[in-house]
N, CA, C and O atoms as a CHARMM CRD file, in Angstrom:
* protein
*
  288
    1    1 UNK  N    -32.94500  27.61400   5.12000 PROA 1      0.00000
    2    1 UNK  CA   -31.62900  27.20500   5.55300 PROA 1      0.00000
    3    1 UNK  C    -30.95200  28.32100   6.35800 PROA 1      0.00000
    4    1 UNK  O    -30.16100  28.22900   7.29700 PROA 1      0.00000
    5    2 UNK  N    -31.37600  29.21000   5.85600 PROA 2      0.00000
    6    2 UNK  CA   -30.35200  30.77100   6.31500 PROA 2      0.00000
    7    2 UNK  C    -30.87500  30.63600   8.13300 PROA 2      0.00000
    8    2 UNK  O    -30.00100  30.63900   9.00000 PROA 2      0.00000
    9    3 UNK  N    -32.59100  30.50900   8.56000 PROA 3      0.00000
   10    3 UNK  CA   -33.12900  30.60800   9.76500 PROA 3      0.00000
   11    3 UNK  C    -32.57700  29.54300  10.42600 PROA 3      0.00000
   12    3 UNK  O    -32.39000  29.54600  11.64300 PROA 3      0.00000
   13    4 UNK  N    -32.30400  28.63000   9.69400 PROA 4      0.00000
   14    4 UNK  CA   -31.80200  27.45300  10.92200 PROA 4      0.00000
   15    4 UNK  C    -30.11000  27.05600  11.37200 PROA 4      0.00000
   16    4 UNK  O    -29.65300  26.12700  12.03800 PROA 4      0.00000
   17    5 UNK  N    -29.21700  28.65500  10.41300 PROA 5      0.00000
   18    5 UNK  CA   -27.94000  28.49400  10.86200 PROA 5      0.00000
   19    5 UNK  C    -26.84000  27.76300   9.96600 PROA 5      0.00000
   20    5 UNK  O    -25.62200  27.76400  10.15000 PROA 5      0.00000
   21    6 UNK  N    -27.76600  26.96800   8.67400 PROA 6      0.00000
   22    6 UNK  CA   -26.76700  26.08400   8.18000 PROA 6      0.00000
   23    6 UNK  C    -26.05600  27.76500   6.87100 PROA 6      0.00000
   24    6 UNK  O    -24.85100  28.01300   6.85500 PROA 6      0.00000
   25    7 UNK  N    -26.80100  28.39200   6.22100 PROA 7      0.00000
   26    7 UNK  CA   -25.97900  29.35100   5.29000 PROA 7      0.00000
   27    7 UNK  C    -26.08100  31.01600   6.33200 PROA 7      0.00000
   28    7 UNK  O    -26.80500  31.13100   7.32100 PROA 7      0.00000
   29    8 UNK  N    -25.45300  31.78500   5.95000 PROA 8      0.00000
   30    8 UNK  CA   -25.58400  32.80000   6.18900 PROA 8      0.00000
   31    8 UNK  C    -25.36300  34.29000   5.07000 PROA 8      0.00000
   32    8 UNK  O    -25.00900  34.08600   3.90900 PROA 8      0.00000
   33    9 UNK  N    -25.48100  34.97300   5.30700 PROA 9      0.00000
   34    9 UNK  CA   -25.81900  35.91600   3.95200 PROA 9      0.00000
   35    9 UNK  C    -25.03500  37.25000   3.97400 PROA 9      0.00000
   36    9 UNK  O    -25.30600  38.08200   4.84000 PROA 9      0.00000
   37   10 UNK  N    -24.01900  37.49800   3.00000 PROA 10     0.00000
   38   10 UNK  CA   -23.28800  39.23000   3.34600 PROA 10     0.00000
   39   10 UNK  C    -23.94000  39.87000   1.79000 PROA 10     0.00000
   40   10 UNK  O    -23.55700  39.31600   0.76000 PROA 10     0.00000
   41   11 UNK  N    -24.67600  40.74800   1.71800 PROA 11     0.00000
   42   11 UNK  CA   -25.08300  41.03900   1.08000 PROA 11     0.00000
   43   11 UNK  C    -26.34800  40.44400   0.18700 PROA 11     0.00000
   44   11 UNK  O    -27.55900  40.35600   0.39400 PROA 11     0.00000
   45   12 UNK  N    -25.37700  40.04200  -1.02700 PROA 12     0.00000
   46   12 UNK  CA   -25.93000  39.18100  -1.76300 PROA 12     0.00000
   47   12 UNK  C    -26.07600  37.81600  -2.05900 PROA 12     0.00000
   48   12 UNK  O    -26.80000  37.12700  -2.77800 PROA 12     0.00000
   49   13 UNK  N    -24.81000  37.59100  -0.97700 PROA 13     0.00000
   50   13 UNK  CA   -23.82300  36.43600  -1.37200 PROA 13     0.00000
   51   13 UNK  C    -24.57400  35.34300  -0.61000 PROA 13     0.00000
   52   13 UNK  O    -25.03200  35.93800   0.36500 PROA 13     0.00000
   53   14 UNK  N    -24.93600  34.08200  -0.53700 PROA 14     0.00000
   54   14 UNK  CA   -24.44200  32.97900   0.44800 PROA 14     0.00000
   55   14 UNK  C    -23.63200  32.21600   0.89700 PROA 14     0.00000
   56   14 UNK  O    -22.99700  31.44400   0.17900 PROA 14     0.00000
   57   15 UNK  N    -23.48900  32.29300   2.27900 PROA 15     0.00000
   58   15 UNK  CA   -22.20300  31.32600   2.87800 PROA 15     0.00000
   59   15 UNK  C    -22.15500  29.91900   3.37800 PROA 15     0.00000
   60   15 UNK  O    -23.30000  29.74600   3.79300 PROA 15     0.00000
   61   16 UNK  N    -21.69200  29.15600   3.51600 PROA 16     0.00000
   62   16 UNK  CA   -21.85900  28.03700   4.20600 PROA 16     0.00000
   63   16 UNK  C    -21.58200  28.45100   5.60300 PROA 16     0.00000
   64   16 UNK  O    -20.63400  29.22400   5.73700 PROA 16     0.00000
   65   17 UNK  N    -22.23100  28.08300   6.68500 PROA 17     0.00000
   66   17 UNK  CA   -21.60200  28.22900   7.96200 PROA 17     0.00000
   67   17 UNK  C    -21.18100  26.73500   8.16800 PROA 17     0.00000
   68   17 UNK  O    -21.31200  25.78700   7.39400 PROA 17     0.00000
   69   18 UNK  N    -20.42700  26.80600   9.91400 PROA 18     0.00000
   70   18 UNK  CA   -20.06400  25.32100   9.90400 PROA 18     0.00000
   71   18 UNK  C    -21.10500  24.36100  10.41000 PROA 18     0.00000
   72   18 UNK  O    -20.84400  23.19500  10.70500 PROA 18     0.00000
   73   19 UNK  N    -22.11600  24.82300  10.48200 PROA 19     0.00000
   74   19 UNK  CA   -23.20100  23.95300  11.03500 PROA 19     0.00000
   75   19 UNK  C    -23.86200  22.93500   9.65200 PROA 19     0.00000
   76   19 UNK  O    -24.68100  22.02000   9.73800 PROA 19     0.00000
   77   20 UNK  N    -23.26200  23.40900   8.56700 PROA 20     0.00000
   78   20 UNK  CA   -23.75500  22.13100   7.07500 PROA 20     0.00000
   79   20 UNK  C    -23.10300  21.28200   7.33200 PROA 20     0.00000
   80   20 UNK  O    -23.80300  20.27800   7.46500 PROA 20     0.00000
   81   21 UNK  N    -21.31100  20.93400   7.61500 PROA 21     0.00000
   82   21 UNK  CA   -20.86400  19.53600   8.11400 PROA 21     0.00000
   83   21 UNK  C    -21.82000  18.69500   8.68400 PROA 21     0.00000
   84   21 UNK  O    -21.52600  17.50000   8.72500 PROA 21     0.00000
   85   22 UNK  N    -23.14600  19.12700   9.23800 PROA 22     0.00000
   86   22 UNK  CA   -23.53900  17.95600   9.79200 PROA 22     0.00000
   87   22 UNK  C    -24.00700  17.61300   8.42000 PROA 22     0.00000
   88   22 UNK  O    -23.47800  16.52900   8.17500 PROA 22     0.00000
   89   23 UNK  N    -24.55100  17.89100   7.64800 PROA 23     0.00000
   90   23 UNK  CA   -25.07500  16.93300   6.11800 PROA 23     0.00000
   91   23 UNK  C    -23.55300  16.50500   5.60600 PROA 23     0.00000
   92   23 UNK  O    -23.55500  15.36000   5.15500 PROA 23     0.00000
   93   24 UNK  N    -22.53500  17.01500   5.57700 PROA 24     0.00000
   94   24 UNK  CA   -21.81700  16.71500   4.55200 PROA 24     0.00000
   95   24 UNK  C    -21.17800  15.32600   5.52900 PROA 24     0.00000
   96   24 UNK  O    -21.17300  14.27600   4.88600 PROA 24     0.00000
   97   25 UNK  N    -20.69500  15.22200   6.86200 PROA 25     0.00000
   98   25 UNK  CA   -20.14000  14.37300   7.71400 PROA 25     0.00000
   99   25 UNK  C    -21.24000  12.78600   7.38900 PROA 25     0.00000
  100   25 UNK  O    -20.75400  11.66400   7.25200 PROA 25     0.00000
  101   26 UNK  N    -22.62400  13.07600   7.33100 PROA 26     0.00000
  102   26 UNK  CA   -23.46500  12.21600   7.00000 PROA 26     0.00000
  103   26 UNK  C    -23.63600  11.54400   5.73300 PROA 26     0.00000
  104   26 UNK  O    -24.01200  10.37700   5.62800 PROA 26     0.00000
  105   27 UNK  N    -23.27500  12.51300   4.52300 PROA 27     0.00000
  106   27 UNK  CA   -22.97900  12.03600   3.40200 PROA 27     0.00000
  107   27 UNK  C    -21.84400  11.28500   3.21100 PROA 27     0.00000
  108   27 UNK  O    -22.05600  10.17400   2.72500 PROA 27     0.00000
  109   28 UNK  N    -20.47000  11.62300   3.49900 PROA 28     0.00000
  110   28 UNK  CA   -19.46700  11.01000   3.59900 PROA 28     0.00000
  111   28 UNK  C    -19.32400   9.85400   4.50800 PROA 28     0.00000
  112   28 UNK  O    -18.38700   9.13300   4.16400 PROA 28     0.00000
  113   29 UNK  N    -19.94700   9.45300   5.54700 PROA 29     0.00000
  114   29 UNK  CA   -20.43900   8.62600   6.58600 PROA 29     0.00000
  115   29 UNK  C    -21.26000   7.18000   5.85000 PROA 29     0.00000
  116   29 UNK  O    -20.92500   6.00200   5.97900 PROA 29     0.00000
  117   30 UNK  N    -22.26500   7.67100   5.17000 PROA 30     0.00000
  118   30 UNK  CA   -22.81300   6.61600   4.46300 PROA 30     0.00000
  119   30 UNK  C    -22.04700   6.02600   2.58800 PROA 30     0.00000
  120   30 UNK  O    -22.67200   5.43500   1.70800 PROA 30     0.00000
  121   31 UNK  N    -21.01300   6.34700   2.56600 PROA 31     0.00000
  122   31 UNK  CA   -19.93000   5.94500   1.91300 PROA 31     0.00000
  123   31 UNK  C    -18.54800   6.24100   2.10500 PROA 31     0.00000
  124   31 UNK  O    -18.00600   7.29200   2.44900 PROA 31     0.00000
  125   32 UNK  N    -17.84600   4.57300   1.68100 PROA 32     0.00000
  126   32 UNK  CA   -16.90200   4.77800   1.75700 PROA 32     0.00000
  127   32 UNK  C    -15.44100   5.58500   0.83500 PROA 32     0.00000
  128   32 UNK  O    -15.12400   5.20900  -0.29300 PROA 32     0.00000
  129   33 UNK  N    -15.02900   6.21500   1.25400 PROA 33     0.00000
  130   33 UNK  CA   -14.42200   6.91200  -0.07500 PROA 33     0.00000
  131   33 UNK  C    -13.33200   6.07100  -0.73700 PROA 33     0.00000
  132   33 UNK  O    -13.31700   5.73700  -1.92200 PROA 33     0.00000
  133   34 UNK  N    -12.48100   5.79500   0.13300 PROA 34     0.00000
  134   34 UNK  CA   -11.29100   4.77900  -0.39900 PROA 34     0.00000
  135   34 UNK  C    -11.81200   3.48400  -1.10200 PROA 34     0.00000
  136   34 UNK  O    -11.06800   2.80100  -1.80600 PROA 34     0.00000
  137   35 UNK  N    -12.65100   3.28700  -0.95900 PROA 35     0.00000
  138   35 UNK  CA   -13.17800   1.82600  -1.50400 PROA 35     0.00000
  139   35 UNK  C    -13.71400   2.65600  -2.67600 PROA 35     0.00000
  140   35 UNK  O    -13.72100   1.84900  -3.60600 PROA 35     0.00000
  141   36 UNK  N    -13.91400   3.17500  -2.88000 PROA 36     0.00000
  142   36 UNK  CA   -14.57100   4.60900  -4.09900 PROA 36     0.00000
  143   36 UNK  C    -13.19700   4.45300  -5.31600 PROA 36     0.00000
  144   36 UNK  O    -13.16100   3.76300  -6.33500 PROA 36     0.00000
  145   37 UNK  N    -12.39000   5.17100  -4.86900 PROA 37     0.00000
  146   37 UNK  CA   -11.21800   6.09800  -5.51700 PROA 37     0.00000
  147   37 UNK  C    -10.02500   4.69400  -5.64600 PROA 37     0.00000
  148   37 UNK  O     -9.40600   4.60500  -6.70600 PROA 37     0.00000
  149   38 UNK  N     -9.82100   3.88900  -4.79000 PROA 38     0.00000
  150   38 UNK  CA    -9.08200   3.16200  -4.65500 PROA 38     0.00000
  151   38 UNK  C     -8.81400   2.20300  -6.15700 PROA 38     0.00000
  152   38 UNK  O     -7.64900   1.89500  -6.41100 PROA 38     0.00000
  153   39 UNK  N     -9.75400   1.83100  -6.96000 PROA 39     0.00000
  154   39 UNK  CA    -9.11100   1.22800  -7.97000 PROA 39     0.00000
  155   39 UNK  C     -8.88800   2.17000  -8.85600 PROA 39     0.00000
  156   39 UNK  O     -8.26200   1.52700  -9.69800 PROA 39     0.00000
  157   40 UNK  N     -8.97100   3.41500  -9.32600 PROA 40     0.00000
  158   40 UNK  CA    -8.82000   4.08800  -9.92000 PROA 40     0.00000
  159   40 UNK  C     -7.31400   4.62200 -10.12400 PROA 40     0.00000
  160   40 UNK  O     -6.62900   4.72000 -11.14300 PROA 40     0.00000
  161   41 UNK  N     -6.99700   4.99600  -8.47800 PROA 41     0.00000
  162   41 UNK  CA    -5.29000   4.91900  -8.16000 PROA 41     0.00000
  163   41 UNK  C     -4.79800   4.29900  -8.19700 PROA 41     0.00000
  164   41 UNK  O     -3.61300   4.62600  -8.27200 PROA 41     0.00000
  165   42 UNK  N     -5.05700   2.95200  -8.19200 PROA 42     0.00000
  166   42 UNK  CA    -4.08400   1.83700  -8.39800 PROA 42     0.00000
  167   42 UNK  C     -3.56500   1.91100 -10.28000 PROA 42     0.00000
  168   42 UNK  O     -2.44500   1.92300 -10.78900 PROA 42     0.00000
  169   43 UNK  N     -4.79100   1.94400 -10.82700 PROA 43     0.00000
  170   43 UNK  CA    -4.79800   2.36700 -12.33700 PROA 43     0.00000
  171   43 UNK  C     -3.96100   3.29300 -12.50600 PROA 43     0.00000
  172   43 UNK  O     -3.16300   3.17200 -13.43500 PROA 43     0.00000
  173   44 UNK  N     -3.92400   4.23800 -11.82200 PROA 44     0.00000
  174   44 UNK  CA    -2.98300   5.83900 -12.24300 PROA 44     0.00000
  175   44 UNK  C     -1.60800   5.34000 -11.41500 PROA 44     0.00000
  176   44 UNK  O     -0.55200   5.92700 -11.65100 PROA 44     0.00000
  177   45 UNK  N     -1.63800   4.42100 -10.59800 PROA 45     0.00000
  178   45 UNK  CA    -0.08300   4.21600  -9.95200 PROA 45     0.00000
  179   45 UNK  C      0.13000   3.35100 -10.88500 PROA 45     0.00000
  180   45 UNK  O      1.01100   3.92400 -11.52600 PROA 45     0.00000
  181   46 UNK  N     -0.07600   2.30000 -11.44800 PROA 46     0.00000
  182   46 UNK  CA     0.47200   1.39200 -12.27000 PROA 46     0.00000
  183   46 UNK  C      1.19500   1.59500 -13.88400 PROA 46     0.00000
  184   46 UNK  O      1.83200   0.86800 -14.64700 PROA 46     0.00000
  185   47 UNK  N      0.65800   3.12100 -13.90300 PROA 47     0.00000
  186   47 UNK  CA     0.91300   3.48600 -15.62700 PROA 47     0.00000
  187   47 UNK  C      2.59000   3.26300 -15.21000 PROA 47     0.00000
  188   47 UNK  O      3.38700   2.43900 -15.65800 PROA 47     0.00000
  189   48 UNK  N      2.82800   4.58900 -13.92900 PROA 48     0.00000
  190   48 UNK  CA     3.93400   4.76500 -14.42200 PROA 48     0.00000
  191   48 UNK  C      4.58200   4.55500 -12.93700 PROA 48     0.00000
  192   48 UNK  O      5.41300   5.38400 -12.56600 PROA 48     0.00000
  193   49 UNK  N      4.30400   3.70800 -12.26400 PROA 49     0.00000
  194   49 UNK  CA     4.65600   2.69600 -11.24900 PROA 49     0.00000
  195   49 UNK  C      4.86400   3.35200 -10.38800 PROA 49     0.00000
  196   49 UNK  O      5.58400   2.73200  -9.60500 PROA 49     0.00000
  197   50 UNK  N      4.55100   4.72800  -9.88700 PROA 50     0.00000
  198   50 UNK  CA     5.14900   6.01800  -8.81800 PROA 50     0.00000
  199   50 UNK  C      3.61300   6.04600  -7.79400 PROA 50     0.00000
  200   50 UNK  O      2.67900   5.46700  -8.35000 PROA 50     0.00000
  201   51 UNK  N      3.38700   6.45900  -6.83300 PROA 51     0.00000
  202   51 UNK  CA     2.62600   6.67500  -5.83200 PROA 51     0.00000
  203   51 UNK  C      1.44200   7.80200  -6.45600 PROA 51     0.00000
  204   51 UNK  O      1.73900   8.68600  -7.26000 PROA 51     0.00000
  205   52 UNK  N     -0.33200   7.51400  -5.76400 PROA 52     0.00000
  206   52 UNK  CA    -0.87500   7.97900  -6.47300 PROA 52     0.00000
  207   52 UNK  C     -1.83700   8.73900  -5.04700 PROA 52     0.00000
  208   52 UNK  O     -2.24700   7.86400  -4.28400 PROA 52     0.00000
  209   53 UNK  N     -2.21500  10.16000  -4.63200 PROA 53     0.00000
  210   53 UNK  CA    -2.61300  10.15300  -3.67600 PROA 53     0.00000
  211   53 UNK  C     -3.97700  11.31600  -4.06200 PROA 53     0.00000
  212   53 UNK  O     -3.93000  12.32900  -4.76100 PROA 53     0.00000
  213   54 UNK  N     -4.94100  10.81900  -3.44200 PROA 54     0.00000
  214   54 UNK  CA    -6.16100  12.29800  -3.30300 PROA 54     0.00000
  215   54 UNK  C     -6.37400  12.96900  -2.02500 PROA 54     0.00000
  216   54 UNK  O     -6.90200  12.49700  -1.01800 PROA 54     0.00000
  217   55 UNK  N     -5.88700  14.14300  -2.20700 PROA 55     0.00000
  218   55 UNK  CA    -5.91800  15.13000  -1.40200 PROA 55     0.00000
  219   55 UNK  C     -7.02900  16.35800  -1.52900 PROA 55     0.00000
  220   55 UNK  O     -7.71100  16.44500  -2.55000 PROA 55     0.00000
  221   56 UNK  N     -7.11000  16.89000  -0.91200 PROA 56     0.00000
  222   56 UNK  CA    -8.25500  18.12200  -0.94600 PROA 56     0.00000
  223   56 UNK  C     -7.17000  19.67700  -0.27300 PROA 56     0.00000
  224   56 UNK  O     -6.55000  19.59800   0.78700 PROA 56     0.00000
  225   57 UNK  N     -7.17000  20.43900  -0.80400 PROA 57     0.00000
  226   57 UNK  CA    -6.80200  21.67000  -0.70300 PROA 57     0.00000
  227   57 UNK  C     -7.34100  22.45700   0.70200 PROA 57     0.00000
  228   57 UNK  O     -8.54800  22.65300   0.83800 PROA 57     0.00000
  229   58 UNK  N     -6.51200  22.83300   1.59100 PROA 58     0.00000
  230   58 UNK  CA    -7.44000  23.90300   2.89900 PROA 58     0.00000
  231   58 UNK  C     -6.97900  24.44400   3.03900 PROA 58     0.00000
  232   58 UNK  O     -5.97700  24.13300   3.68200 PROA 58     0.00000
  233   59 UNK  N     -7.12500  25.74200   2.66100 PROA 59     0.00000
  234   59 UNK  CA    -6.28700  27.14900   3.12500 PROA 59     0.00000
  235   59 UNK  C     -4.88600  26.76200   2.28500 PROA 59     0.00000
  236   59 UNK  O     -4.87800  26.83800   1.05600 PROA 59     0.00000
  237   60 UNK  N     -4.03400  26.45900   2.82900 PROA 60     0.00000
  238   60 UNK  CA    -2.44400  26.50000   2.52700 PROA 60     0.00000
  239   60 UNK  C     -1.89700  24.80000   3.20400 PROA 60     0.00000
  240   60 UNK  O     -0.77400  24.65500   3.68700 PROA 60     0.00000
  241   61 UNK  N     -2.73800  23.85700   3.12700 PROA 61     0.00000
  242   61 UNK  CA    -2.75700  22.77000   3.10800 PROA 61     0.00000
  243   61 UNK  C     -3.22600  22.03200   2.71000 PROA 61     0.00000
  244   61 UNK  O     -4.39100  22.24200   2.37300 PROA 61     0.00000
  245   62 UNK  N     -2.57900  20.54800   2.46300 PROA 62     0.00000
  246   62 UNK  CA    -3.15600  19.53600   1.90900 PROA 62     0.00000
  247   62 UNK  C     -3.36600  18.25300   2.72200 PROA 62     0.00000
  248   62 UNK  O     -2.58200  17.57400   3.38500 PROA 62     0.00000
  249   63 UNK  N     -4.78200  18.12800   2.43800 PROA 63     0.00000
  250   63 UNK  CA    -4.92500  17.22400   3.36300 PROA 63     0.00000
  251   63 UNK  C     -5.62200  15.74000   2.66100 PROA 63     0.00000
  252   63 UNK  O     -6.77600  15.65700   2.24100 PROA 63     0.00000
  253   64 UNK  N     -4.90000  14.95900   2.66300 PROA 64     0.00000
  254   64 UNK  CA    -4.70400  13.61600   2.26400 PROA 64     0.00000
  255   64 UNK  C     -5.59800  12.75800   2.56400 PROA 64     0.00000
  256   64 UNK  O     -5.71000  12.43500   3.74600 PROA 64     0.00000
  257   65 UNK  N     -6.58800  12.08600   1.41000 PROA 65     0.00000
  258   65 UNK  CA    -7.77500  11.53900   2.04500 PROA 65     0.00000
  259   65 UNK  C     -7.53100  10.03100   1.69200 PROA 65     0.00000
  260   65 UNK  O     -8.07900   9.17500   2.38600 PROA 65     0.00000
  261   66 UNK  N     -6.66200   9.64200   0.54900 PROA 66     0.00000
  262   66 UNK  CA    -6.46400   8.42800   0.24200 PROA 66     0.00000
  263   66 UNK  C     -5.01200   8.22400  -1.19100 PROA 66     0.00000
  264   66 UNK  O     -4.83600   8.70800  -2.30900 PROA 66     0.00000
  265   67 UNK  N     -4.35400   7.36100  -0.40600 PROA 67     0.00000
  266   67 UNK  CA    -3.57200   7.18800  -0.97100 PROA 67     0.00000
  267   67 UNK  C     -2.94300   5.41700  -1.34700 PROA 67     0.00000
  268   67 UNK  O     -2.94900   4.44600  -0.59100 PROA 67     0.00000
  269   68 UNK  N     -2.45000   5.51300  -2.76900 PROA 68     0.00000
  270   68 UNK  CA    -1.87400   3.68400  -3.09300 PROA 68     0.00000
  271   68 UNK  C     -0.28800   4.57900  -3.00800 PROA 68     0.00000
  272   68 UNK  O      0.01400   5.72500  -3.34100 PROA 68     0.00000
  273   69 UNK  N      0.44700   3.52400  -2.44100 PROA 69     0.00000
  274   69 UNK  CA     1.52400   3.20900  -2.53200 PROA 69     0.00000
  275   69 UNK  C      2.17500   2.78900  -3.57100 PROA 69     0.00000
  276   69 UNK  O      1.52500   2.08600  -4.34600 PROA 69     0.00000
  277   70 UNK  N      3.88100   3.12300  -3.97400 PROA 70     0.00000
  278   70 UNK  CA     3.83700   2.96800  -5.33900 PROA 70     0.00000
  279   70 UNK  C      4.75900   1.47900  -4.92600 PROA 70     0.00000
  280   70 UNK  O      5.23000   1.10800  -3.85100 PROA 70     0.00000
  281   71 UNK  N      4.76500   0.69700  -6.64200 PROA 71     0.00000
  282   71 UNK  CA     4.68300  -0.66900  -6.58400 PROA 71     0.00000
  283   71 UNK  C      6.22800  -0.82600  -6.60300 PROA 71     0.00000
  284   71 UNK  O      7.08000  -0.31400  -7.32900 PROA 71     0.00000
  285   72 UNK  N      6.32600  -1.83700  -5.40500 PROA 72     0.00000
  286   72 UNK  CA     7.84400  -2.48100  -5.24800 PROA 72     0.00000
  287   72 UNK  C      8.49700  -3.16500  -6.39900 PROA 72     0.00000
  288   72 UNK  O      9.62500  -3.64100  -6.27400 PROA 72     0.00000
C-alpha cells in the first residue's frame, strides 16, 4: 500500500494519504447511507419529538451527513 501512494510512513507510524478516498468514495458509493441511519433517527426523533442529525467531525467542523426533521 505504502508503494502505491495510498499510506505513507513518519517513522513508525502509518498515514492515510488522500489517494485511499478512492476505496472509501467506492465503499460509500455502493451504499446508501440515509436509507441506512434513517429509521433509526426517526426512532431517536420520536422519543422526544426534537430533530435528530448524523454528522461526522473535520477539523473544527461539522459536517452533516443525514438528518430527520423534528415532528410538527
Amino acid at each position: 500500500m505504502e508503494h502505491l501512494g495510498y499510506v505513507g510512513r513518519r517513522g513508525k507510524l502509518f498515514l492515510l494519504r488522500p489517494e485511499i478516498v478512492t476505496f472509501a468514495s467506492a465503499y460509500l458509493e455502493s451504499m446508501n447511507l440515509a436509507e441506512v441511519v434513517r429509521p433509526h433517527q426517526q426512532e431517536i426523533r420520536d422519543h422526544p419529538g426534537d430533530n435528530s442529525s448524523l454528522a461526522v467531525l473535520s477539523q473544527y467542523d461539522f459536517l452533516y451527513l443525514c438528518m430527520s426533521p423534528p415532528i410538527a
